[in-house]
C-alpha positions as CSV (number, residue, x, y, z in Angstrom):
1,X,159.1,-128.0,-53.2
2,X,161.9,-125.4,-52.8
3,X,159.5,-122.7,-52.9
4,X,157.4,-124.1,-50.2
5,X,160.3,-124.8,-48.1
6,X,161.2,-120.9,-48.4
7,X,157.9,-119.7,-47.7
8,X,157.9,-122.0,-44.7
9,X,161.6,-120.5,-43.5
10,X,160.1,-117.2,-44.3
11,X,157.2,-117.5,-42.0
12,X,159.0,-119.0,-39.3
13,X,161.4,-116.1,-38.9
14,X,158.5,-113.5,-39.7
15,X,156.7,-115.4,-36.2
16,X,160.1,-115.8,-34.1
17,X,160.3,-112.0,-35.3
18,X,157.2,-111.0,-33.5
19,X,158.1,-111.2,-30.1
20,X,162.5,-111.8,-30.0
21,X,163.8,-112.4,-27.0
22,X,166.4,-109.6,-26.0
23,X,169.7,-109.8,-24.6
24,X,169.1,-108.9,-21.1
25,X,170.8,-107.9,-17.7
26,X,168.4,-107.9,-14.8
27,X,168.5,-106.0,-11.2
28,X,171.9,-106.3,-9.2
29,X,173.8,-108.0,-12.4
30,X,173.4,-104.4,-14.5
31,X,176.4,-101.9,-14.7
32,X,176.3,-99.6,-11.4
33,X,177.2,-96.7,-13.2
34,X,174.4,-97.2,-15.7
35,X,171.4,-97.9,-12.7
36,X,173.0,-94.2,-11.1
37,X,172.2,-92.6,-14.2
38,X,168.4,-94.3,-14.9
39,X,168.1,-93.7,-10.7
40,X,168.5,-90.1,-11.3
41,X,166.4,-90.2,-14.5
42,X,164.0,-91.5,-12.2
43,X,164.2,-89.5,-9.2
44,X,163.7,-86.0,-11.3
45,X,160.5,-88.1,-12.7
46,X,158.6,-88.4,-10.1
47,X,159.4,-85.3,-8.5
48,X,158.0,-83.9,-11.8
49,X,155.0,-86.4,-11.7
50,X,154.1,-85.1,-7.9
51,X,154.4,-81.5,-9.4
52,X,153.1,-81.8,-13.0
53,X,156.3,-80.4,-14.4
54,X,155.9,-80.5,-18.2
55,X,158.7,-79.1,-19.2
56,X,160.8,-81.5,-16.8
57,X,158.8,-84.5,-18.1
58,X,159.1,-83.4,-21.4
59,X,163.4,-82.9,-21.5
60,X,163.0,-86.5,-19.8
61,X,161.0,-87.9,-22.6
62,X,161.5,-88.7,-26.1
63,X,160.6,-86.9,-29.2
64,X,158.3,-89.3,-30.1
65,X,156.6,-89.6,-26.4
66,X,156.3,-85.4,-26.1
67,X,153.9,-85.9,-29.4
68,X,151.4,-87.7,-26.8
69,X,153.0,-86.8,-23.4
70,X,149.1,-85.5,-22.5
71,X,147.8,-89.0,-23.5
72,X,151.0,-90.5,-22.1
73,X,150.5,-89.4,-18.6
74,X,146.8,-89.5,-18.5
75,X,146.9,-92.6,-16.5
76,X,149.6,-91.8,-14.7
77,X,150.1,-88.4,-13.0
78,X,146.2,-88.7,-11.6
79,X,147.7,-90.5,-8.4
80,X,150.1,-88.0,-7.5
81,X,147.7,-85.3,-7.9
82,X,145.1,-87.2,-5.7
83,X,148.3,-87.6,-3.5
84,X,148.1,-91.7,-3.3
85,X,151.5,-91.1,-3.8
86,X,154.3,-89.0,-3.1
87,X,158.2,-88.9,-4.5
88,X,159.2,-92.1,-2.3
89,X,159.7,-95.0,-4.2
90,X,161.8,-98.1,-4.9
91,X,162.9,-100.5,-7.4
92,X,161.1,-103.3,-7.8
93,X,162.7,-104.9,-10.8
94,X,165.0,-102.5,-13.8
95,X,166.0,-104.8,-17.1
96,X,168.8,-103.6,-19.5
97,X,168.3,-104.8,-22.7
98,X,169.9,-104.9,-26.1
99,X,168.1,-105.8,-29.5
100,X,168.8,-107.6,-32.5
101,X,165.6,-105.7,-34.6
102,X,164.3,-102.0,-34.4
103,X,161.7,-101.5,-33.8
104,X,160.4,-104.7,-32.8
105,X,158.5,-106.5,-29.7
106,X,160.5,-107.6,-27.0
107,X,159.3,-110.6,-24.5
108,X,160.9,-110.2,-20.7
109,X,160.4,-113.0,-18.0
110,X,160.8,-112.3,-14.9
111,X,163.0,-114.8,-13.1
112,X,161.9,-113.0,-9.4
113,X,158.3,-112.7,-10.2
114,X,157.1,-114.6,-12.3
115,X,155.3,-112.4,-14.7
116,X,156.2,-111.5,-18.7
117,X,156.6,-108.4,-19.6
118,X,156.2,-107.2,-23.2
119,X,157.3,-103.6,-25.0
120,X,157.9,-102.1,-28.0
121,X,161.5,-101.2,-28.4
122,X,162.1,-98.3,-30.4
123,X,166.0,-98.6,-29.9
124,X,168.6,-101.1,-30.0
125,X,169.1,-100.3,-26.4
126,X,166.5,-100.2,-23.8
127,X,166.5,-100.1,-19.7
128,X,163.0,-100.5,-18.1
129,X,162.0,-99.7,-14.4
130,X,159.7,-101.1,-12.4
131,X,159.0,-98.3,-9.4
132,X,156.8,-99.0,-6.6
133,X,155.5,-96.0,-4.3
134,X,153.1,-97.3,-1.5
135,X,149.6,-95.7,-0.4
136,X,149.7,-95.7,3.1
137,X,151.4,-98.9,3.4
138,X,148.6,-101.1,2.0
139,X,148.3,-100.3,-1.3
140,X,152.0,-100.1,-4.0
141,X,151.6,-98.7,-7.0
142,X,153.9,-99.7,-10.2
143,X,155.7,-97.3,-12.6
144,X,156.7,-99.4,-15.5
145,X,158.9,-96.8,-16.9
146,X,160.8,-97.8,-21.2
147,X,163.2,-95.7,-21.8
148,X,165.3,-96.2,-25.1
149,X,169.1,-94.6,-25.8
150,X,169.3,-91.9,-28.0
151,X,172.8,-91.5,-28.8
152,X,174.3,-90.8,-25.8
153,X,171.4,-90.0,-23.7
154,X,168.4,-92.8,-22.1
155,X,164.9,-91.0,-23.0
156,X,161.3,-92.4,-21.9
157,X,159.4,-94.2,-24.3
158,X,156.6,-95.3,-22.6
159,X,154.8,-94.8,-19.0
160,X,152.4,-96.5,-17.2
161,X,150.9,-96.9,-13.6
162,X,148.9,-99.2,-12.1
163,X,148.2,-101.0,-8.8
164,X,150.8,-103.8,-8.3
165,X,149.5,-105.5,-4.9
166,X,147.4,-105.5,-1.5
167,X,149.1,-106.0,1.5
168,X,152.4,-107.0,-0.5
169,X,150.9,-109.2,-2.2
170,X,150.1,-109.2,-5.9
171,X,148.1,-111.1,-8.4
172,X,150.0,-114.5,-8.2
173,X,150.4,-114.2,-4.7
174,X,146.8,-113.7,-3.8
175,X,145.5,-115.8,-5.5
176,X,147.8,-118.2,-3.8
177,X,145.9,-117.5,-0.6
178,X,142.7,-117.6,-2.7
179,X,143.5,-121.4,-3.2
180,X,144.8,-122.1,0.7
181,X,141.6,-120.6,1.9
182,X,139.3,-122.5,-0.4
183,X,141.2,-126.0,0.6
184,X,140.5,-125.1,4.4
185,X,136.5,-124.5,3.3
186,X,137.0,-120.3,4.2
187,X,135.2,-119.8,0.3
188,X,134.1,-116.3,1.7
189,X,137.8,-115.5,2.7
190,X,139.0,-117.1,-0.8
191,X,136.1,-115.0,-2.7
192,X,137.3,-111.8,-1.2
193,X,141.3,-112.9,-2.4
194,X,140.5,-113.9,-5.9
195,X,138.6,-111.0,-6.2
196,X,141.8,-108.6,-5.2
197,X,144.1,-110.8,-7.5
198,X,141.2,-110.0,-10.1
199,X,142.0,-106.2,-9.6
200,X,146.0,-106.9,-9.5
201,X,146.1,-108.7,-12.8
202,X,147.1,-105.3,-15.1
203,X,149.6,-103.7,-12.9
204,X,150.9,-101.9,-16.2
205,X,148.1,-101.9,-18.5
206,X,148.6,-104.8,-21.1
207,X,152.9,-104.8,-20.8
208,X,152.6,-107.5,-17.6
209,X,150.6,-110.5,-17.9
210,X,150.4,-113.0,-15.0
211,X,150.8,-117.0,-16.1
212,X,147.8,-117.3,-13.6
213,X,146.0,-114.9,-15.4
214,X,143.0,-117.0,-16.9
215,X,142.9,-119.7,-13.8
216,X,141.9,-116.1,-11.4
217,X,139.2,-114.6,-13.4
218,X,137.7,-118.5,-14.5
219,X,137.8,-118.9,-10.1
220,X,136.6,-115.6,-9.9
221,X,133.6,-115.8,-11.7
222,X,132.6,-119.4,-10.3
223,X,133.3,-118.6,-6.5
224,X,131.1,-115.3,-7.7
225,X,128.5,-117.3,-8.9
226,X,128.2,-119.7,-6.0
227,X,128.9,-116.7,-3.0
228,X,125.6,-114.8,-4.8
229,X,123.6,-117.9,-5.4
230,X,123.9,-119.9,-2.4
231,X,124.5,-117.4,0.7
232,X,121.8,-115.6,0.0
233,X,121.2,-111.9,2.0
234,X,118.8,-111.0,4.1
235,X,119.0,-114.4,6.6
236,X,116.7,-113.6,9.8
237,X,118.2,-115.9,13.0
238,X,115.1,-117.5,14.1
239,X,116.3,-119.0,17.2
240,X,117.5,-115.5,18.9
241,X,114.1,-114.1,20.1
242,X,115.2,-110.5,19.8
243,X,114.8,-111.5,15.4
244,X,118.1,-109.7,14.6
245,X,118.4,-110.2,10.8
246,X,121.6,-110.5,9.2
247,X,121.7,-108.0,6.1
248,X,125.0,-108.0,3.8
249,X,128.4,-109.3,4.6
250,X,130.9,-107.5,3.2
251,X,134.7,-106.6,4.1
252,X,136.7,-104.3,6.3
253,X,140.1,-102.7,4.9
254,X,142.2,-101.8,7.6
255,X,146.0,-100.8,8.3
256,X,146.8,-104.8,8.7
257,X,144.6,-106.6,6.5
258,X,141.2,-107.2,4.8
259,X,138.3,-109.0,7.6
260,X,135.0,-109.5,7.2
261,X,132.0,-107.2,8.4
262,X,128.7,-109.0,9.3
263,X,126.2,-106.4,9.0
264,X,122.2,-107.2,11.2
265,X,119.0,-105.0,11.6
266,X,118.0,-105.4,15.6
267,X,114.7,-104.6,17.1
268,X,117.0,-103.4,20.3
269,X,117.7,-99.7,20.4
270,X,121.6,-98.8,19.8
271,X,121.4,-96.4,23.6
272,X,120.6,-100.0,25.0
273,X,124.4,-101.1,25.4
274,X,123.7,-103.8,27.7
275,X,120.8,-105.3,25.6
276,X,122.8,-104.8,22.8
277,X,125.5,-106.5,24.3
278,X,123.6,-109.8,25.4
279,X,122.3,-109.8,21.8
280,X,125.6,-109.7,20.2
281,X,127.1,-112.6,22.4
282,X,123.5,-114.9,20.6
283,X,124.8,-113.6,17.2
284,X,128.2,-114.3,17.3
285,X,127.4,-118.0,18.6
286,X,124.8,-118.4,15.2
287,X,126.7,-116.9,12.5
288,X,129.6,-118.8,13.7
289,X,127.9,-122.2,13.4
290,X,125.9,-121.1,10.5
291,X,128.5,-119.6,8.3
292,X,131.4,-122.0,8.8
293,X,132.4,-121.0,5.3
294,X,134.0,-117.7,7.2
295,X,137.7,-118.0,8.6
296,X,136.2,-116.6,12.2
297,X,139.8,-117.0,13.6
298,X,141.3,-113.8,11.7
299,X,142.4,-111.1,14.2
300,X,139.5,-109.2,13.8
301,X,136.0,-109.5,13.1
302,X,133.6,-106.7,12.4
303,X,129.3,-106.5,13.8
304,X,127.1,-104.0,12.3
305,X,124.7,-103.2,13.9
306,X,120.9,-100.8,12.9
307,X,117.9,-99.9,13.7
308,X,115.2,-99.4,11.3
309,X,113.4,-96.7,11.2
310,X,109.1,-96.6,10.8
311,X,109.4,-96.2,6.9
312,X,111.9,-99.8,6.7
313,X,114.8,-97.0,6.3
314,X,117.9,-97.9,8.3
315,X,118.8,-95.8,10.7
316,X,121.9,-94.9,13.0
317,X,124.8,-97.8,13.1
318,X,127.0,-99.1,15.9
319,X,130.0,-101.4,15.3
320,X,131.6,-103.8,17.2
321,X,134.7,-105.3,16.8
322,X,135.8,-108.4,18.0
323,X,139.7,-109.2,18.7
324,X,141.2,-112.6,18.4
C-alpha cells in the first residue's frame, strides 16, 4: 500500500512537472530597466533580420541557438527579405519569468489575450517578446522572441514568426465575427472569417495555441462543406434576358477590409458601357434577392464582369465597384 501511494506521489509530481507554471511578471508590471535592455536586444534584432547580419544575430543568440541559427531563422528572416516587413515594430505582449526546474516546459496564459503560450526554458530566468511589425497596415506579423540569462547577459533561445491577425484582428477575434455573421444569416461573410481565423491559429508555430482552437477548424470545415455543396457555381440568371451567368464568388482584400467579388460572363461587349450599365443595375437587383446569405450592406461590393471568347475562353474583364 505504501509503495503504491509513492508511485502515485511520484507520478503526480513527474505530470505537474511537465508543464510548471513559472513565476511571471507581464508587460507594464516588469522592471523598466530590465524591458530597456531586452528593447535594445530587440531593436539590433531586427535591424539584423532586415539585413541578414549573421554575425549580429549570432553575438545575440545563444551557444546553443548558433548550432541551428540556419534552421532557426529559416522561417523567420524570409519576410524581411521579401520586405513584408521592415525594422518598425512594437510590443505586443513581453513576460519575465523565473523557474523552479531547468530545463523544463513552462505554461504562460495570457491575461490580455487570451492565448497559452508554451516554451522550453533552458534557464532559470527567461524574458519572452511578442513583436508585431505590420505589412502595409493589414497584415501584423509576430516575433515570438525566448531569450534565457546567461550569467549576466539575456541571449535568444528560440525565434519564430508568424502571421498574428487581419485587419487587427486575430484568431479569437475573427472568429468572433465568424459567429455574429452567421447569427445575422451572412454564412458567405462568416465562411470567409472562419477561414482567416483558420490561417491565424499558429501565429508562433506550436508555442501559442488559441482556447478556440478546435471550435474554428470543426466551423470551418462544416461552413466549407455547406458554401461548396449548396451554392453551387456556375448559376445562369434566367430572368435577365441578356443570360449573364454568375461564375465564382470570391473575395476582395483591400486597404479597409475583406468584401466580396461577384464574378458573371455577359453576352454584352465590355466597349458597350451603357449596355453594360443597364445590365449591371438587373444583376445587382437578382443576386441581391437570390444570395441573401451575402452581407450586401458592406461598404463595398465588387462586379466582374467577361466576355467569352469563340473557343469558351474568357476574355478581357471590367470591374465595377459599388459604394455603400
Amino acid at each position: 500500500m505504501k509503495k503504491t501511494l509513492l508511485l502515485l506521489l511520484v507520478m503526480a509530481a513527474t505530470l505537474q512537472s511537465c508543464y510548471q507554471k513559472p513565476e511571471t511578471i507581464a508587460n507594464n508590471d516588469i522592471d523598466p530597466k530590465l524591458r530597456e535592455t531586452i528593447k535594445a536586444k530587440n531593436d539590433s534584432l531586427f535591424e539584423a533580420l532586415s539585413d541578414s547580419n549573421s554575425k549580429v544575430l549570432e553575438k545575440l543568440g545563444s551557444e546553443k541557438f548558433n548550432k541551428f541559427l540556419v534552421a532557426k531563422l529559416n522561417g523567420v528572416i524570409w519576410p524581411f527579405r521579401k520586405g513584408y516587413l521592415t525594422t518598425d515594430h512594437e510590443v505586443y505582449e513581453e513576460f519575465h519569468n523565473k523557474h523552479t526546474t531547468v530545463p523544463d516546459n513552462s505554461t504562460i496564459i495570457s491575461a490580455a489575450n487570451g492565448y497559452t503560450l508554451t516554451f522550453q526554458n533552458e534557464a532559470k530566468e527567461t524574458y519572452v517578446s511578442l513583436l508585431t511589425s505590420s505589412y502595409m497596415g493589414i497584415d501584423d506579423y509576430l516575433i515570438t522572441v525566448i531569450y534565457c540569462k546567461r550569467g549576466n547577459d539575456w541571449k535568444i533561445e528560440e525565434i519564430t514568426a508568424g502571421l498574428l491577425s487581419v485587419y487587427g484582428k486575430n484568431a479569437a477575434q475573427s472568429y468572433a465575427l465568424a459567429k455574429e455573421y452567421y447569427e445575422k444569416g451572412y454564412e458567405w461573410d462568416a465562411y470567409q472569417q472562419l477561414n482567416i481565423a483558420r490561417q491565424l491559429l499558429e501565429p508562433a508555430q506550436k508555442l501559442i495555441k488559441y482556447p478556440e482552437e478546435e471550435e474554428i477548424i470543426r466551423d470551418y470545415e462544416s461552413m466549407d462543406n455547406k458554401i461548396n455543396s449548396t451554392y453551387t457555381m456556375p448559376q445562369p440568371i434566367e430572368s435577365i434576358n441578356t443570360k449573364p451567368i454568375i461564375q465564382q464568388l470570391a473575395v476582395v482584400k483591400n486597404a479597409e477590409g475583406i468584401f466580396p467579388l461577384i464574378s458573371y460572363t455577359t453576352q454584352i461587349r465590355l466597349s458597350d458601357s451603357v449596355s453594360l450599365n443597364n445590365e449591371l443595375k438587373n444583376i445587382k437587383a437578382e443576386v441581391k434577392e437570390k444570395f441573401k446569405w451575402i452581407n450586401f450592406k458592406q461598404k463595398y461590393i465588387y462586379y466582374r464582369a467577361y466576355n467569352v471568347s469563340g473557343n469558351g475562353l474568357l476574355e478581357d474583364s471590367y470591374t465595377f465597384t459599388e459604394k455603400n
